[in-house]
C-alpha positions as CSV (number, residue, x, y, z in Angstrom):
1,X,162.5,81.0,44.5
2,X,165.0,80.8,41.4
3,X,165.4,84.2,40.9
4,X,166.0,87.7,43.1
5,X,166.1,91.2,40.2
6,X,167.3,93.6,42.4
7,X,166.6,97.5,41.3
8,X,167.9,100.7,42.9
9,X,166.3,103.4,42.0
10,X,167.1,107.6,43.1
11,X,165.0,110.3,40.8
12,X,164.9,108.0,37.5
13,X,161.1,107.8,37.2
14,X,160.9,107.4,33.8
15,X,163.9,104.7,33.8
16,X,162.2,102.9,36.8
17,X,159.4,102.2,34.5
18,X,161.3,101.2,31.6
19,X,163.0,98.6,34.0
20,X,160.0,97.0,35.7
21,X,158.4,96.9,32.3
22,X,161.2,94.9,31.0
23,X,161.0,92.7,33.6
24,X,157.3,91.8,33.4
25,X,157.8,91.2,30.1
26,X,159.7,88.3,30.6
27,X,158.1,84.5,29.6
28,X,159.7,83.0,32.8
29,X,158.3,83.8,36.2
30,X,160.1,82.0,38.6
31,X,161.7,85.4,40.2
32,X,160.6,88.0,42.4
33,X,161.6,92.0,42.1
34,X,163.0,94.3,44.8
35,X,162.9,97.8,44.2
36,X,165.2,100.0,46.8
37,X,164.4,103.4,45.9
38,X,166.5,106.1,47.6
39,X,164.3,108.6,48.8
40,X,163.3,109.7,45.6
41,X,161.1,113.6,44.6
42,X,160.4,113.2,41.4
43,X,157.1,110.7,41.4
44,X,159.1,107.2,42.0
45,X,157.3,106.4,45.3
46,X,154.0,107.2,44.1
47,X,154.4,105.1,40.7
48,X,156.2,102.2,43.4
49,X,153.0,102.7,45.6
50,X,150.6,102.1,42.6
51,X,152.2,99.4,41.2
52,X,153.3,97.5,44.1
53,X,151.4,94.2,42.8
54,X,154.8,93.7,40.8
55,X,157.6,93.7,43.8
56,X,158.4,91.2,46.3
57,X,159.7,93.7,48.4
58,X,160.2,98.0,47.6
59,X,161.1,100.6,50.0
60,X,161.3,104.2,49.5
61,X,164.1,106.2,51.7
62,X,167.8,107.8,52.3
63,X,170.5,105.3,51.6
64,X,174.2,105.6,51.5
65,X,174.5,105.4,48.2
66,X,174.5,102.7,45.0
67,X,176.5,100.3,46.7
68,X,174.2,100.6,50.2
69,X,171.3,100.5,48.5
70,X,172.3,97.1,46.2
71,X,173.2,95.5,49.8
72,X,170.0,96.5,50.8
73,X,168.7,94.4,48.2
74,X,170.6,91.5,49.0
75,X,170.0,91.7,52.3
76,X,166.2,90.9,51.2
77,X,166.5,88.9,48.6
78,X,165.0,84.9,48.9
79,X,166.2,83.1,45.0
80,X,169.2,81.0,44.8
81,X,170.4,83.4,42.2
82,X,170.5,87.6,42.0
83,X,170.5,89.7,39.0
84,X,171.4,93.7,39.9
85,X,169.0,95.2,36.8
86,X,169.3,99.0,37.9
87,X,166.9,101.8,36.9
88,X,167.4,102.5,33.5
89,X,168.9,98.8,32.4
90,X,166.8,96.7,30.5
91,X,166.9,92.8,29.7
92,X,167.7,92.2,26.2
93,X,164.4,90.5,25.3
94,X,161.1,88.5,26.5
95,X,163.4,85.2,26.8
96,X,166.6,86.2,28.2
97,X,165.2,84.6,31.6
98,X,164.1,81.9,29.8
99,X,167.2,81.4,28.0
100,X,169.1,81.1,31.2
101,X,167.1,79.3,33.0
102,X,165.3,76.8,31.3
103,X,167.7,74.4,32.3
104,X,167.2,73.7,35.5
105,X,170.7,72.0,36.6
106,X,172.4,75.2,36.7
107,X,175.1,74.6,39.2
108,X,177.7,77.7,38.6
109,X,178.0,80.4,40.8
110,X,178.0,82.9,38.0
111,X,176.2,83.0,34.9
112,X,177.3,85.8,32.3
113,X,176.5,87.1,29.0
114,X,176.8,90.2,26.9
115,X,175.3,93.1,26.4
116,X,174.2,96.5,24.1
117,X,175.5,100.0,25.6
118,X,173.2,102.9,24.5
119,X,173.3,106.3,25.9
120,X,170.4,109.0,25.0
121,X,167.9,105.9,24.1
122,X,170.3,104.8,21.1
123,X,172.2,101.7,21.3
124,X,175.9,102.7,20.4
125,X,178.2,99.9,20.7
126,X,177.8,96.0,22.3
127,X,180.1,94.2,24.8
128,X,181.1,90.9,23.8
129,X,182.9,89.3,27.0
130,X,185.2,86.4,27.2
131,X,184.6,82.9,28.4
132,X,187.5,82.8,30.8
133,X,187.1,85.4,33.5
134,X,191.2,85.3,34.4
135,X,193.1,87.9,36.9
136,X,194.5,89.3,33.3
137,X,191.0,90.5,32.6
138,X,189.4,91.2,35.7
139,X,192.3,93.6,36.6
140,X,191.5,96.1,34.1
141,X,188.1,94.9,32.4
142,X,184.2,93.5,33.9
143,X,181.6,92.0,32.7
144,X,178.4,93.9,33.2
145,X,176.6,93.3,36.2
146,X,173.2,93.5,34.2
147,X,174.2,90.5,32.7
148,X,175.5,88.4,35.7
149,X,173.5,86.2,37.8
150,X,175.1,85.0,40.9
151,X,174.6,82.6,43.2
152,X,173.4,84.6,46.6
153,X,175.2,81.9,48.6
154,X,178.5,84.0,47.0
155,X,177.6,87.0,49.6
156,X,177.9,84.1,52.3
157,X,181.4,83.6,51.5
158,X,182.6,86.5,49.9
159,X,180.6,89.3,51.8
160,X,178.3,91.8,51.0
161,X,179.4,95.1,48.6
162,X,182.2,97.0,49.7
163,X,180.4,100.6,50.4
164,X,184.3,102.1,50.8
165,X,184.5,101.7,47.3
166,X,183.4,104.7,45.0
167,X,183.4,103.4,41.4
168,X,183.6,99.3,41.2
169,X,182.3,97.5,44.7
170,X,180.5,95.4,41.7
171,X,183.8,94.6,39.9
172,X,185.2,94.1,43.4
173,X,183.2,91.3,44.4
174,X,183.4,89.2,41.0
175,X,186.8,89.8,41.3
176,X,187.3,88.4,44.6
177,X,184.6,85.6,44.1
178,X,186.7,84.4,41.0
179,X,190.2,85.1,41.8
180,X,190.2,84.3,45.5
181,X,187.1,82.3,46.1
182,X,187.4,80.0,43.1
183,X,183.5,80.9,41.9
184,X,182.3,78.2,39.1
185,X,181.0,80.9,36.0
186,X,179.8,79.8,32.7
187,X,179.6,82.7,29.9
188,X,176.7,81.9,28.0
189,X,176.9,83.4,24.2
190,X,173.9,85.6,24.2
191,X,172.8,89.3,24.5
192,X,171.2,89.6,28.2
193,X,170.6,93.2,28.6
194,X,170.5,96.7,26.9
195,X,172.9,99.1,29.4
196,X,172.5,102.7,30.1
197,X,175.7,104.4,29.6
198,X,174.8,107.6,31.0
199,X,176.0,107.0,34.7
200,X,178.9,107.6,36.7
201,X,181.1,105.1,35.4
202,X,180.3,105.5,32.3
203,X,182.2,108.7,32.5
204,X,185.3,109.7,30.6
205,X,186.0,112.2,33.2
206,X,185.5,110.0,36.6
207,X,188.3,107.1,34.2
208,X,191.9,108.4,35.8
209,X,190.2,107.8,39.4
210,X,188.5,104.6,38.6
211,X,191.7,103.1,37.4
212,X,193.6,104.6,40.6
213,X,191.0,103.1,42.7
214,X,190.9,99.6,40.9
215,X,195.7,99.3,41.7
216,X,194.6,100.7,45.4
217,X,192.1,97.7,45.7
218,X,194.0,95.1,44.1
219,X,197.3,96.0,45.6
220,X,195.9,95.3,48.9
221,X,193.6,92.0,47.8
222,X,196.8,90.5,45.3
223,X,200.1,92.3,46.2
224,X,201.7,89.2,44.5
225,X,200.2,89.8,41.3
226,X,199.2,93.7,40.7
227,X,202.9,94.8,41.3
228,X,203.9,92.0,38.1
229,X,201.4,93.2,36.0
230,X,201.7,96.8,36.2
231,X,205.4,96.5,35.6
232,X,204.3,94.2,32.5
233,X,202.3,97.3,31.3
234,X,205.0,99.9,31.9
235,X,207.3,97.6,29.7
236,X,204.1,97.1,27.3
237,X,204.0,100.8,27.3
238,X,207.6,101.7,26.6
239,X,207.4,99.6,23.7
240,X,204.5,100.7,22.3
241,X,206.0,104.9,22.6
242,X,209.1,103.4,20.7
243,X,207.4,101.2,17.7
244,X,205.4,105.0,17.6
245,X,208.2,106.7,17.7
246,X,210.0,104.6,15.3
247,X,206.8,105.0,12.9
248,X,207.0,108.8,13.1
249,X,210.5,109.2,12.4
250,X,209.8,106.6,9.0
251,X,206.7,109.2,7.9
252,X,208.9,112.1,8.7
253,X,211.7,110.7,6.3
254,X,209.1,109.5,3.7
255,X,207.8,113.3,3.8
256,X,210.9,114.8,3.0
257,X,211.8,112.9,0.2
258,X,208.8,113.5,-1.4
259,X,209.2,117.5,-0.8
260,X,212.5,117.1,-2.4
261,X,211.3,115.5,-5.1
262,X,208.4,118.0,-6.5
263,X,210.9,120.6,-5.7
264,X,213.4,118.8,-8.5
């Protein structure tokens, strides 16, 4: 098997079946899809139950939360690579599998591409990501893991998702699989998906926590480096306050000579 899509799924009916539709949509076959549902109310189980002719493997019941029920996905997945497609997500097209995967020497551990964000149904913005996934970028930035597939023999050496993290176990892994584990990735220039903005994440409000989370996490995984680069921003930062502060004072001037002026 090429290809593990692994879904999670809690009270989303109506994404669920925008998901798997996507999926059987596509003109490659060579994957199978997992569907770890969390103990869903709201008609999930039944629609899983009726359409079960589509899954590899589904299960309906309590988990732990997103980053238990992905591992529980992984934990039954059988293709070389994985793709985490989550309720609501949606690949970009018929041929995106196609697209990757026509080419059957893929050797690298991670394949990425881009993606469109849309929030309410309406696409609102794309993410274009660049072709070197460096410690610079992955300290603040990630690609989206809609549009990653991974080798599963990565979870082998860089373990399953970290369930003490909140907001970014998905970031956490990449992270680690490229900056400590020396991962082989290729960006491939193409949309992959269409992502639903509306989660947790997605959040202005949950943003001051992510980021707090993200220097807790990488000053214990890269002390050597984390403690550099946030000094580099502070210094960034102080700049930045000054050239604005500069500006202002150069407008404020401006201002008053033009009041004086018209009151000639």
């Amino acid at each position: 098997m090429k290809l593990s899509i692994i879904t999670i799924n809690y009270n989303d009916v109506a994404g669920l079946k925008r998901t798997v539709d996507s999926v059987k949509k596509q003109t490659w076959i060579e994957y199978e899809h997992i569907i770890i549902d969390g103990g869903s109310s709201d008609g999930s189980e039944e629609y899983l139950q009726e359409h079960e002719q589509y899954f590899s493997y589904w299960v309906s019941e309590p988990d732990g939360g997103i980053y238990n029920a992905m591992n529980k996905g992984v934990l039954q997945a059988k293709g070389d690579y994985l793709l985490m497609l989550n309720t609501g997500d949606i690949l970009h097209n018929e041929q995106v599998l196609h697209q990757v995967f026509h080419n059957t020497n893929r050797y690298e551990d991670i394949i990425y591409g881009d993606v469109d964000r849309e929030s309410k149904g309406l696409v609102f913005t794309e993410s274009i990501f660049p072709d070197s996934l460096s410690f610079g970028f992955l300290r603040n930035g990630m690609i989206s893991h809609q549009a990653v597939f991974f080798k599963k023999s990565l979870h082998d050496e860089v373990g399953l998702y970290d369930e003490t993290i909140k907001y970014g176990a998905d970031w956490y892994f990449i992270t680690l699989a490229v900056c400590k584990y020396n991962a082989s990735y290729i960006h491939l220039k193409m949309k992959m998906a269409i992502c639903n903005a509306d989660g947790l994440t997605s959040s202005p409000k949950e943003f001051a926590a992510m980021a707090t989370e993200r220097t807790t996490v990488l000053r214990r995984e890269f002390p050597g480096f984390i403690d550099d680069y946030l000094l580099f921003d502070k210094i960034e930062d102080s700049k930045l306050a000054n050239k604005l502060k500069r500006g202002s004072s150069k407008v404020i001037d401006t201002a008053k000579g033009v009041v004086k002026k018209i009151l000639k």
